[in-house]
C-alpha positions in Angstrom: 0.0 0.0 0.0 1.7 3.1 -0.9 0.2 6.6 0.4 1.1 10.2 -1.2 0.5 13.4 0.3 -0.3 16.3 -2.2 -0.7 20.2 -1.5 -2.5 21.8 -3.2 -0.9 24.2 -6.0 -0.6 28.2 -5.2 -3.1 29.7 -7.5 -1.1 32.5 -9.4 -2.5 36.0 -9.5 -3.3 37.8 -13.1 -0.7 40.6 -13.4 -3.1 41.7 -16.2 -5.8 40.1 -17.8 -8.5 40.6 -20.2 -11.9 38.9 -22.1 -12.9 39.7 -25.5 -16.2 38.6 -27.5 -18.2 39.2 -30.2 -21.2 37.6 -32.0 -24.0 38.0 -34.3 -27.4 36.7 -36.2 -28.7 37.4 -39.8 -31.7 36.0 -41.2 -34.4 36.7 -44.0 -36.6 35.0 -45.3 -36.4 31.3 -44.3 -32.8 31.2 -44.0 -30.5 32.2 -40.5 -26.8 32.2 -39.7 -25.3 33.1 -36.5 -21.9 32.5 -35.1 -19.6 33.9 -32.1 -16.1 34.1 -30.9 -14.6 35.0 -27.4 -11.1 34.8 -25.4 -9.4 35.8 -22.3 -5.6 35.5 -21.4 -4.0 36.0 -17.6 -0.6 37.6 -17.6 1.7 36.2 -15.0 4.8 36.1 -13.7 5.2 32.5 -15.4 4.0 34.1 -18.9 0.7 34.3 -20.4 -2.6 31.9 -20.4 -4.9 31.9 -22.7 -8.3 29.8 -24.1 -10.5 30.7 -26.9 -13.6 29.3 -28.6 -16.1 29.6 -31.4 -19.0 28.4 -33.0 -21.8 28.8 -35.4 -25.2 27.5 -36.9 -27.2 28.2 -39.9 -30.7 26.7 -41.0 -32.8 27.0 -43.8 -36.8 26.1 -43.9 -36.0 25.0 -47.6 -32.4 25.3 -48.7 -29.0 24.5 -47.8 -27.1 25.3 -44.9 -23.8 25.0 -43.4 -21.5 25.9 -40.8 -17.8 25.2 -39.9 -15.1 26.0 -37.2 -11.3 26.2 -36.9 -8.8 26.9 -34.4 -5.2 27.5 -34.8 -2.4 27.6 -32.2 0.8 27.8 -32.2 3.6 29.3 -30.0 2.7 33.3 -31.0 -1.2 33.3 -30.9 -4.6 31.2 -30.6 -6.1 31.8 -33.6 -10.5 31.1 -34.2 -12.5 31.4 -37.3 -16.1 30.3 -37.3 -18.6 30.8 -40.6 -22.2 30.0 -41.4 -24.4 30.4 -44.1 -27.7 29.6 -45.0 -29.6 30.0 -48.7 -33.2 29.4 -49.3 -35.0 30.2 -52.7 -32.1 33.1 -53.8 -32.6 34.7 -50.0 -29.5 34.0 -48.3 -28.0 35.3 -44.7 -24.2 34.6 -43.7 -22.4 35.3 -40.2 -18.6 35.2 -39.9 -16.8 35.9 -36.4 -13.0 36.0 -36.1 -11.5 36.0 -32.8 -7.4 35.8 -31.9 -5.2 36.5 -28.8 -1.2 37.4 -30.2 1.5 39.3 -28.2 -0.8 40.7 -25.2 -4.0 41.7 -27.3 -7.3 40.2 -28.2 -9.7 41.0 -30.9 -12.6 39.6 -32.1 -15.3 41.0 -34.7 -18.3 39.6 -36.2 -19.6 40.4 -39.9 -23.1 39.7 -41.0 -25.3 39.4 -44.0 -29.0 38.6 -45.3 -30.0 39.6 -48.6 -33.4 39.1 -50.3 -33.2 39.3 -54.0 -34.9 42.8 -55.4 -34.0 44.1 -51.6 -30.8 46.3 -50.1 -28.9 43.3 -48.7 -28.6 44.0 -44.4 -24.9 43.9 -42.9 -24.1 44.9 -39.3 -20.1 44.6 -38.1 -19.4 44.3 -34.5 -15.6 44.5 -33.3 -13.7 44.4 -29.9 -10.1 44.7 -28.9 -8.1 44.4 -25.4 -4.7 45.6 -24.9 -2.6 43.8 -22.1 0.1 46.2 -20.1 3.4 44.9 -20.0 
């Protein structure tokens, strides 16, 4: 029988930390997209932590819809695009958010769409940024 004691790990203190998101929703007619992005990072003594995620959805009452996510890391940045896109009888609407943390700052905007033929096609853009200190 072997016993271990543990202690629990010292939580770390943020230095600095920060939280970005954006999202948004088009629809017309019988087709919708939506889609969203968010992050945070903690600056500590150790370095930097950071998580991000993403998403999306799209339907169509009649049409084709479709929706897809990726996430890129690598030592510099966390990287997340998410689209989705929806058409139904020439009416379409579309959402796209990109969201990234790289070298202390975090961003994230959202671009959307919905167009119904013979009509001014509908776009919002919704943007943040965070700036860590040093």
């Amino acid at each position: 029988m072997a016993i271990f004691a543990s202690s629990p790990a010292n939580a770390q203190e943020c230095d600095a930390a920060g939280s970005v998101g954006t999202g948004g929703s088009a629809a017309a007619g019988g087709a919708s997209a939506s889609t969203l992005g968010t992050a945070g990072a903690c600056v500590t003594d150790d370095g930097t932590t950071a998580s991000i995620a993403s998403g999306g959805s799209a339907a169509a009452a009649d049409g084709k819809a479709q929706s897809r996510t990726q996430i890129n890391e690598n030592p510099n940045q966390l990287k997340a695009q998410s689209r989705a896109q929806a058409m139904d009888k020439g009416t379409f609407s579309k959402s796209q958010t990109k969201t990234r943390v790289r070298d202390g700052e975090l961003e994230s905007r959202t671009r959307t769409m919905s167009h119904v033929p013979g009509q001014k096609p509908v776009m919002d853009r919704t943007e943040t940024n965070v700036l860590l200190p040093d």
